[in-house]
Backbone as a printed PyTorch tensor [residue, N CA C, xyz], in Angstrom:
tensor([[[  12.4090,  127.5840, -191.0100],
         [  12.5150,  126.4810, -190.0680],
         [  13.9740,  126.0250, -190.0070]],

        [[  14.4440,  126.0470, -189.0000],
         [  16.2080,  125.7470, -189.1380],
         [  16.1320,  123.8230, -188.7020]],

        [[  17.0790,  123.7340, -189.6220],
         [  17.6110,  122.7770, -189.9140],
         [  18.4140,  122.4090, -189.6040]],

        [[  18.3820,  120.9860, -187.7790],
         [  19.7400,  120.9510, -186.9800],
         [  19.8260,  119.1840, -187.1760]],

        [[  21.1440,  119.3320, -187.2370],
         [  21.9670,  117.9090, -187.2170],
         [  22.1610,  117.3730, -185.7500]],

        [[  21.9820,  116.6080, -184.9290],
         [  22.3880,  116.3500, -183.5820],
         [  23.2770,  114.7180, -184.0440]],

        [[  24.8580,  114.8130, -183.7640],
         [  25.2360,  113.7820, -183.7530],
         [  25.7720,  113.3050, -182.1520]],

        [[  25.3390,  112.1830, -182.1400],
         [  25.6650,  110.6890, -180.5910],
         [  26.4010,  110.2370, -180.9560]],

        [[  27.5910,  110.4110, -180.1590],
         [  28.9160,  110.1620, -179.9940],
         [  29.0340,  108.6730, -179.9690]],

        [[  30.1910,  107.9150, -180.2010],
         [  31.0490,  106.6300, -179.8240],
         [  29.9750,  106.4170, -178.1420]],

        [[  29.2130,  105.2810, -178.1600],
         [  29.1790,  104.2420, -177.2440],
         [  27.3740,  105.0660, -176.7630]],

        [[  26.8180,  106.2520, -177.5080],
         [  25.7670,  107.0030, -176.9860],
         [  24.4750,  105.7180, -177.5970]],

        [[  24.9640,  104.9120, -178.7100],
         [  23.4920,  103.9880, -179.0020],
         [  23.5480,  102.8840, -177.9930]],

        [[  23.8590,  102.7520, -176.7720],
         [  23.7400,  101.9260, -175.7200],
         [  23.5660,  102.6260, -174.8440]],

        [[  22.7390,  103.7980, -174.5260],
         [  22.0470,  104.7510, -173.5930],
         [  21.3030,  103.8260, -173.1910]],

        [[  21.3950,  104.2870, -171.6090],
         [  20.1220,  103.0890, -170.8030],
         [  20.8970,  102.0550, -170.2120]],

        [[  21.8800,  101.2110, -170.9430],
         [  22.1640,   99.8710, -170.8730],
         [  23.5070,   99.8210, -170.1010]],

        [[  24.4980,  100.8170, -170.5170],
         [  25.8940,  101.2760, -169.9880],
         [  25.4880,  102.3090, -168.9470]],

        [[  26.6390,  102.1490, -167.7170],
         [  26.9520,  103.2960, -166.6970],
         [  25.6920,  103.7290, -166.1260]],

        [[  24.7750,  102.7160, -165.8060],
         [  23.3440,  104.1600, -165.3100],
         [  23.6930,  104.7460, -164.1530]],

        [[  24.5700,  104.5150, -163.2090],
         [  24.9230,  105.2230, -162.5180],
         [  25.3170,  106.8420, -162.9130]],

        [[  26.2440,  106.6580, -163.5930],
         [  26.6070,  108.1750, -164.7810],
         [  25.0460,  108.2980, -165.4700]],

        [[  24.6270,  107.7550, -166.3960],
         [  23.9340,  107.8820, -167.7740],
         [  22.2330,  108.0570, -167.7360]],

        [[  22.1430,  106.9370, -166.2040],
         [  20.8290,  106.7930, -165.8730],
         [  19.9580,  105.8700, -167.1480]],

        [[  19.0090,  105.6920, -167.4420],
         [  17.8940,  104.3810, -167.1080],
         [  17.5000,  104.4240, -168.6910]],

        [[  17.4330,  105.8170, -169.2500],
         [  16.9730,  106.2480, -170.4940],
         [  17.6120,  105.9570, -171.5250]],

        [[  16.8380,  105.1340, -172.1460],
         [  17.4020,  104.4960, -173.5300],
         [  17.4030,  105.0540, -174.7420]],

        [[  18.4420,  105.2120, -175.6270],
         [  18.9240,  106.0710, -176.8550],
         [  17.4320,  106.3230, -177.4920]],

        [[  16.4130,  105.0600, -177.8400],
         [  15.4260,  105.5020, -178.6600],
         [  14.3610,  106.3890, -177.8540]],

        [[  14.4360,  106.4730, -176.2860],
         [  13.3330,  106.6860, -175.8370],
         [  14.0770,  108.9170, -175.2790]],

        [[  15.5060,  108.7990, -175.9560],
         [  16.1340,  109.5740, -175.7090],
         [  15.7230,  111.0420, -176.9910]],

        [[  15.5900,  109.5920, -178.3230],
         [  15.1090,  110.3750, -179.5280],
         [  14.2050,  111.0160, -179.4100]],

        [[  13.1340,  110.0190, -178.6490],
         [  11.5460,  110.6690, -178.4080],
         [  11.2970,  112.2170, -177.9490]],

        [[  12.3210,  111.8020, -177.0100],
         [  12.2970,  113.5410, -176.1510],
         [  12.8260,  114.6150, -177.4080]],

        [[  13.7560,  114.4290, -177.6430],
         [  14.7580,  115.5840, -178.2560],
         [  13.8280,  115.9150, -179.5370]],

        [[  13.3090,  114.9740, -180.5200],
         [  12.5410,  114.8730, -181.2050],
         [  11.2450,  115.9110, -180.9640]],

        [[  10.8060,  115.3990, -179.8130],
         [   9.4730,  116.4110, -179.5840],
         [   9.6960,  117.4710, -179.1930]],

        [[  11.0420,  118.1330, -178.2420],
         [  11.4090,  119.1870, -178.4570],
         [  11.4540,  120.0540, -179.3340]],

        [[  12.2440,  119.7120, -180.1740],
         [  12.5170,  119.6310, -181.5750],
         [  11.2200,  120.1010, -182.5360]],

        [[  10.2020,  119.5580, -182.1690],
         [   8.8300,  119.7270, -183.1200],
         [   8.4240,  121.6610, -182.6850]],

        [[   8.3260,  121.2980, -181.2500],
         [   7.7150,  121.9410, -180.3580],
         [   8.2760,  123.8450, -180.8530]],

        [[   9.6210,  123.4980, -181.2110],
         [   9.8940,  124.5000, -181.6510],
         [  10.3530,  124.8740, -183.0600]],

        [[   9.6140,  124.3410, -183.6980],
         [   9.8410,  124.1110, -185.2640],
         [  10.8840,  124.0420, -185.8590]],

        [[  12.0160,  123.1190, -185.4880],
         [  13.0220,  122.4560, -185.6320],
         [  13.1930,  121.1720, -186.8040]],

        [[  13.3890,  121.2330, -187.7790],
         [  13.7080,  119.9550, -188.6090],
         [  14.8970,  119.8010, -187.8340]],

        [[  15.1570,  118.1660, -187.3660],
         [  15.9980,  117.5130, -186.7210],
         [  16.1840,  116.1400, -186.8300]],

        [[  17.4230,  115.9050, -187.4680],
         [  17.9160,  114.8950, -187.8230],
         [  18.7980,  113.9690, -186.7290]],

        [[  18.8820,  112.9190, -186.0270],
         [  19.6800,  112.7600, -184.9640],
         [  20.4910,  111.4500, -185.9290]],

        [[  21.6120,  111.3320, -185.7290],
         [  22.6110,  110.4750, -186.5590],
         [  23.6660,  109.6950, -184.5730]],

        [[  23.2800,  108.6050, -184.9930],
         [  24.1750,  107.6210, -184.0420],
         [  25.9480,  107.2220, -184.9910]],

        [[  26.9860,  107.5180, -184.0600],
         [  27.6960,  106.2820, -185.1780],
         [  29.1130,  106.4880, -183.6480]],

        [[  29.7680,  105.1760, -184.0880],
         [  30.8060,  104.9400, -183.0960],
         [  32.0620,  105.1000, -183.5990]],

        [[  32.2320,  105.5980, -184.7270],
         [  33.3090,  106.1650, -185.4340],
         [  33.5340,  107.4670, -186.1110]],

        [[  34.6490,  107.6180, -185.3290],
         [  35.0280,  109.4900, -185.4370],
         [  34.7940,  109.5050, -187.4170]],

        [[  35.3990,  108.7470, -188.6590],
         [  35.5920,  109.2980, -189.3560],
         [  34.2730,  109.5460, -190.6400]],

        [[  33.3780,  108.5520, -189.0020],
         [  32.1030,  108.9210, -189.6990],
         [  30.9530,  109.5570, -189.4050]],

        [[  31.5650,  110.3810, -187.8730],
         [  31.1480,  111.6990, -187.8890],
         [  31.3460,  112.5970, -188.4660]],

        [[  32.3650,  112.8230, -188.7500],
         [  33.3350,  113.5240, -189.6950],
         [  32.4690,  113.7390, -191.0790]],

        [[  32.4480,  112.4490, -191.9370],
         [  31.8180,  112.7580, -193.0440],
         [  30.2920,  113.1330, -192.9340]],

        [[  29.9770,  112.5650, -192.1690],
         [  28.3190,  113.5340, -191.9140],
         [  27.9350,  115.0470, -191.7120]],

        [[  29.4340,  115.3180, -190.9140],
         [  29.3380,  117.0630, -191.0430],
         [  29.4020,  117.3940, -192.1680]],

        [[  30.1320,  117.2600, -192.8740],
         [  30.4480,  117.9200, -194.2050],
         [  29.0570,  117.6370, -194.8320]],

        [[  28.6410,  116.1740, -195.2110],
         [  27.3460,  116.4490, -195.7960],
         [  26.0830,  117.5890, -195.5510]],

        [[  26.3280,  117.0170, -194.0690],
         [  25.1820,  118.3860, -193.1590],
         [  25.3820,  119.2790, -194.3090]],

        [[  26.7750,  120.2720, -194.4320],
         [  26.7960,  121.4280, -195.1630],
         [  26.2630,  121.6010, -196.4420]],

        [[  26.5660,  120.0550, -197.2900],
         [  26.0880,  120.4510, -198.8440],
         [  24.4240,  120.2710, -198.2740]],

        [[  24.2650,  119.4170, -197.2820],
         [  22.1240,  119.4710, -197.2280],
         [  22.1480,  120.8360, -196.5430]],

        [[  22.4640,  122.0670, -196.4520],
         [  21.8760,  122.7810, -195.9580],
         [  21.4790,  123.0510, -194.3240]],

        [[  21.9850,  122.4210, -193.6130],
         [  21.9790,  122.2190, -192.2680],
         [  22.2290,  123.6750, -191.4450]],

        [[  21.7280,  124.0480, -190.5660],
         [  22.0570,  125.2320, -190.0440],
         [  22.9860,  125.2810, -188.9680]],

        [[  23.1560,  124.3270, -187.8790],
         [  23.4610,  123.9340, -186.8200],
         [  23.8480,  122.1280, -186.6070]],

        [[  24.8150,  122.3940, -185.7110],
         [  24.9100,  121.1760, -185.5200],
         [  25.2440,  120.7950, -183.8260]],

        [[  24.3410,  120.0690, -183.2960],
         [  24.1520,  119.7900, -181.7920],
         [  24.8380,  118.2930, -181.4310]],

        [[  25.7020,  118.1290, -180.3620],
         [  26.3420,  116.3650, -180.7070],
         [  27.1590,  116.7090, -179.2450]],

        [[  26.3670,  115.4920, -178.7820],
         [  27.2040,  114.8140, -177.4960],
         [  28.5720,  114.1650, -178.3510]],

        [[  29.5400,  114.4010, -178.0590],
         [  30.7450,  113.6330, -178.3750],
         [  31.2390,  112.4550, -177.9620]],

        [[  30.1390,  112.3160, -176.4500],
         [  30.3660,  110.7830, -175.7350],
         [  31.9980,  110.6740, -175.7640]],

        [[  32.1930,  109.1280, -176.8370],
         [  33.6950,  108.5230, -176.3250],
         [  34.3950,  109.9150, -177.3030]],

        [[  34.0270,  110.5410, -178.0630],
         [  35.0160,  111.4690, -178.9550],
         [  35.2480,  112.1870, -177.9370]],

        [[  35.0230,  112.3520, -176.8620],
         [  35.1490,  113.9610, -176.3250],
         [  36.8630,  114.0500, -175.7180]],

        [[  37.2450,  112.7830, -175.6550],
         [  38.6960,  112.8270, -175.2590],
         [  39.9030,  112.6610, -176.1620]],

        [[  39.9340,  112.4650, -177.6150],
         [  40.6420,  112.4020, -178.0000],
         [  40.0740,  112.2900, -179.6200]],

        [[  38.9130,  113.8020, -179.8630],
         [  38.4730,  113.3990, -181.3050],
         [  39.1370,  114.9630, -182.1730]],

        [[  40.4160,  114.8390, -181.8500],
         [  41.2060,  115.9210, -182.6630],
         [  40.9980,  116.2820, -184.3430]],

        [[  40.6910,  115.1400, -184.5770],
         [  40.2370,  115.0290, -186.3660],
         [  38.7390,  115.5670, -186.1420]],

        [[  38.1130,  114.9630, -185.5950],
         [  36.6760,  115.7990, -185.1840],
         [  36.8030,  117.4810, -184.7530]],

        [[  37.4410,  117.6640, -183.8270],
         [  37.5740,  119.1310, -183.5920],
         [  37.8230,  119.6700, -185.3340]],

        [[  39.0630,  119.1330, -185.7890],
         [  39.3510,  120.3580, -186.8480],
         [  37.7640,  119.8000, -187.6640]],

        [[  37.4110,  119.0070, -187.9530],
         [  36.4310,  119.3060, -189.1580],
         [  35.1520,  120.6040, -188.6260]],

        [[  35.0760,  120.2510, -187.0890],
         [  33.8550,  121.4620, -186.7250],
         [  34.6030,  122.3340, -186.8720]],

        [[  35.4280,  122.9490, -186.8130],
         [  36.0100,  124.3840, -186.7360],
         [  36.3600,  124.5510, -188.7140]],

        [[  36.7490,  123.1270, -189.0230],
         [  36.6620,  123.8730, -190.8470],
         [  35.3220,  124.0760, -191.3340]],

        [[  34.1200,  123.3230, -191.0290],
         [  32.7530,  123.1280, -191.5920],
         [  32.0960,  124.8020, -191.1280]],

        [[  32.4290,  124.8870, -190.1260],
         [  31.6980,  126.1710, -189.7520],
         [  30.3810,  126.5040, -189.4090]],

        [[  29.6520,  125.4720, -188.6720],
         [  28.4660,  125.5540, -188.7770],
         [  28.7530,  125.9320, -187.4400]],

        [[  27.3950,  126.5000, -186.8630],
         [  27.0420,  127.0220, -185.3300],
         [  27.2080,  125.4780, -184.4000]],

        [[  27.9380,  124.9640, -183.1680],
         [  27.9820,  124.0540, -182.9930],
         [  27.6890,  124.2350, -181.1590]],

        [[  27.1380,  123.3080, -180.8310],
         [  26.8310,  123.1970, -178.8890],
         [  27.1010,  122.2220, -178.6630]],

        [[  27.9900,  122.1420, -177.6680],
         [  28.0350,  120.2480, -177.4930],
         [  27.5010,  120.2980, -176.1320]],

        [[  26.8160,  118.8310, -176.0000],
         [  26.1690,  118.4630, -175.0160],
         [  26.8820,  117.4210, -174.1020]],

        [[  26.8740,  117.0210, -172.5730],
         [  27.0810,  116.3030, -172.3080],
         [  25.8590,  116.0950, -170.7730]],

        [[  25.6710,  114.7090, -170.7240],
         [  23.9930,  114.0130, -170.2090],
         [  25.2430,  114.4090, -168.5970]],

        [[  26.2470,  114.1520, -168.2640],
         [  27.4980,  114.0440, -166.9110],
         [  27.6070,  115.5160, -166.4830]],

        [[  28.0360,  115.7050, -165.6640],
         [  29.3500,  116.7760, -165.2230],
         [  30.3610,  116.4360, -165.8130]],

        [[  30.7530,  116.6010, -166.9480],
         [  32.5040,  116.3670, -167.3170],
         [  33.0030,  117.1570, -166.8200]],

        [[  33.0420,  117.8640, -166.0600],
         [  34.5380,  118.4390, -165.2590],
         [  34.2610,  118.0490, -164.1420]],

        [[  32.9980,  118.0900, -163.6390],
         [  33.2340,  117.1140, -161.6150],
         [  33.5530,  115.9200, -161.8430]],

        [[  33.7820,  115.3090, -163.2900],
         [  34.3530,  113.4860, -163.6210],
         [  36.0210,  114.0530, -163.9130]],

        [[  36.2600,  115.1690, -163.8290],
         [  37.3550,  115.6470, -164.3740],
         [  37.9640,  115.4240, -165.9520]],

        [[  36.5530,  115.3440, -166.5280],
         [  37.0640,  115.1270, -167.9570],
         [  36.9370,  116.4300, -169.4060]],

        [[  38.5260,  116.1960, -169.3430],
         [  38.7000,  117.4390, -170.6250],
         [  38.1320,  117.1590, -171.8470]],

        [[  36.9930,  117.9200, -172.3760],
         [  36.6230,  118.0240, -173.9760],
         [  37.5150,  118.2600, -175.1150]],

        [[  38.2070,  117.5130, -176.1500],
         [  39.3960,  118.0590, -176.7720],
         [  38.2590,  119.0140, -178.0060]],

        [[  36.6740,  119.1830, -178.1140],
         [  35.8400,  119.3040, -178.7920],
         [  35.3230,  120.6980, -178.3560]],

        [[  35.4140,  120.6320, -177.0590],
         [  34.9390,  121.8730, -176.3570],
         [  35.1700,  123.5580, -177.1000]],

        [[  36.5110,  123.6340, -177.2780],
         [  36.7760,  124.9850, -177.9180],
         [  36.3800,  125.4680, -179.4480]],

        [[  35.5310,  123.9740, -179.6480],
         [  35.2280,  124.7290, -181.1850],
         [  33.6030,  124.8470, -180.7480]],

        [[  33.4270,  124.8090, -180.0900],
         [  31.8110,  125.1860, -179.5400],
         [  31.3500,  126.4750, -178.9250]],

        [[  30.0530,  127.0350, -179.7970],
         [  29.2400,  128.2140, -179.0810],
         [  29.5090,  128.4020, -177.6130]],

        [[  29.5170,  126.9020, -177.3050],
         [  28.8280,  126.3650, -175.7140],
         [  28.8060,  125.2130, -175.4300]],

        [[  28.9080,  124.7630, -174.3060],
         [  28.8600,  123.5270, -173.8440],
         [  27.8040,  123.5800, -172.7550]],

        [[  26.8400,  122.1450, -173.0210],
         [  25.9960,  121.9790, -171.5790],
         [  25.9680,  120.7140, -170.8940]],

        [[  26.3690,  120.7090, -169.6630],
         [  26.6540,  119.5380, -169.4440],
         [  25.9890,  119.2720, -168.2390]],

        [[  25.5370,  118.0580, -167.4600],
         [  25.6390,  117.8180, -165.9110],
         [  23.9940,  117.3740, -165.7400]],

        [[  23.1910,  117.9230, -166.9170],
         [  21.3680,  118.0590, -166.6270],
         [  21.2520,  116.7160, -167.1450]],

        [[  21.4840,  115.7020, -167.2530],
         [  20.8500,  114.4850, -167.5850],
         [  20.7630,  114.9030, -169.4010]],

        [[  18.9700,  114.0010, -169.0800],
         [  18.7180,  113.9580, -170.7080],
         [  17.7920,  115.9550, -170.8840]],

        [[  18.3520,  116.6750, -169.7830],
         [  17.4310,  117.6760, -170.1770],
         [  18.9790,  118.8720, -170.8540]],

        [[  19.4120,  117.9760, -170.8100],
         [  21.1980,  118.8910, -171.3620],
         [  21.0540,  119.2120, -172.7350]],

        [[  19.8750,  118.2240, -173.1380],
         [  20.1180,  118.4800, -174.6140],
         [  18.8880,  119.6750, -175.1680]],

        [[  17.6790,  119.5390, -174.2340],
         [  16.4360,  120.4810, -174.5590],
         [  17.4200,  121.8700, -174.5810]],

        [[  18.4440,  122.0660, -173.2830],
         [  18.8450,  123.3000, -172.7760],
         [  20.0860,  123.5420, -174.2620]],

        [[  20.9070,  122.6430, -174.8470],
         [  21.6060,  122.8020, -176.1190],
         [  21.1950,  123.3050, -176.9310]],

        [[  19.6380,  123.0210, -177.5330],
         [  18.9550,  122.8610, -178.4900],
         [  18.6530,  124.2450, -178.1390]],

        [[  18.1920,  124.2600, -177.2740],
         [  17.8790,  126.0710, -176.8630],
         [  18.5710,  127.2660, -177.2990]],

        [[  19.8510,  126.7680, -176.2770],
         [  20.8140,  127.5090, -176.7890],
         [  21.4970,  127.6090, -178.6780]],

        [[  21.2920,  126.6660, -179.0970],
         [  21.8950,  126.6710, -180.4600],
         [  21.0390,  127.3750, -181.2150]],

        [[  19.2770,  127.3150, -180.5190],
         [  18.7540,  128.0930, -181.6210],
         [  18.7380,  129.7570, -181.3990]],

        [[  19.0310,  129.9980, -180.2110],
         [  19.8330,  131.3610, -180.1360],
         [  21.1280,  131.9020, -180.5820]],

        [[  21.7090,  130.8630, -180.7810],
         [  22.8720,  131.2520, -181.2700],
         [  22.4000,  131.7720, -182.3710]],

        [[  21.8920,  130.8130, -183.4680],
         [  21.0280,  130.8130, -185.0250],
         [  20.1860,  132.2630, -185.1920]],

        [[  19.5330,  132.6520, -183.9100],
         [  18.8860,  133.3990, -184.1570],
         [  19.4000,  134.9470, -184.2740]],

        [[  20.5620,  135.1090, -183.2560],
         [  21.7690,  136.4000, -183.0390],
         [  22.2030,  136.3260, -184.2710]],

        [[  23.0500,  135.6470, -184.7240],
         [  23.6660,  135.3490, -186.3750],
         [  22.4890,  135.9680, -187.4150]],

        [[  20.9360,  135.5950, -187.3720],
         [  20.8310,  136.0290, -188.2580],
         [  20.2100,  137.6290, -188.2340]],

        [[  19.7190,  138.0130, -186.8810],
         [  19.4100,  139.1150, -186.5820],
         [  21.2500,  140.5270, -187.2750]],

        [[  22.2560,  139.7610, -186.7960],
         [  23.4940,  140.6870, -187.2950],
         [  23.1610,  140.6390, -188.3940]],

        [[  23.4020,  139.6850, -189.5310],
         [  23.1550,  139.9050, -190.7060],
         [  21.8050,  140.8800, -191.4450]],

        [[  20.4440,  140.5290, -190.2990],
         [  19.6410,  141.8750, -191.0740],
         [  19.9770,  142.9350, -190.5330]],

        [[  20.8050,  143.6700, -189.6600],
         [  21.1500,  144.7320, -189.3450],
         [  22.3610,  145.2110, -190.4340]],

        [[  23.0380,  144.5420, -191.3200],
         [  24.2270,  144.0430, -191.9720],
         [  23.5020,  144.5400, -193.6340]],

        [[  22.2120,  144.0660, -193.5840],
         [  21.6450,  144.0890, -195.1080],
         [  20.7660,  146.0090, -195.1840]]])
């Protein structure tokens, strides 16, 4: 059963309440619900972690690693423009990583400084950006380990 971390970026625990024009109507807990049952649906242990500070995203990755975490899925929200200390820890931690975004960040014209340490990016589908992440990350998980039994 793989074991994914999903971290919500700077300003994502006021889903619903901020920008519904951008963000739309859906509120962070009713956001959990979904991703959560996704999550079940495909036998996913999934942990979702809120926090509005980069250096405590930061330390949650690293933990991810000593708990065993396989993946790690995370809208970057406000990090996505300037979370350079965030980039290097995903690219030192090394875990399989997708970032999500609920917008079009590039029809908003906004650069990910997070983007290049990612499998993938999905962006533009609302709250279904993250079912389609989650998807994708567990393919990623799943190629990785298929090389390795070809490897053993």
């Amino acid at each position: 059963m793989p074991k994914i971390l999903l971290i919500q970026g700077a300003n994502m625990v006021h889903l619903g309440k901020r920008e519904p024009q951008f963000y739309g109507t859906t509120t962070a807990r009713e956001l959990d619900a979904l991703v959560t049952g996704w999550a079940r649906e495909r036998g996913v242990t999934l942990e979702i972690y809120y926090t509005n500070v980069e250096g405590e995203a930061i330390n949650r990755i690293y933990r991810a690693l000593d708990e065993g975490f396989d993946g790690l899925l995370m809208n970057p929200a406000g990090f996505t423009h300037a979370g350079y200390a965030l980039r290097d820890c995903i690219k030192g931690a090394a875990l399989p990583y997708v970032e999500v975004h609920m917008t079009n960040v590039e029809k908003r014209e906004i650069k990910s400084v997070l983007g290049v340490a990612a499998e993938g990016v999905v962006a533009g589908f609302g709250t279904t950006s993250y079912r389609l992440g989650l998807d994708a990350l567990l393919d990623v998980l799943e190629r990785r380990r298929a090389a390795l039994r070809q490897l053993a």
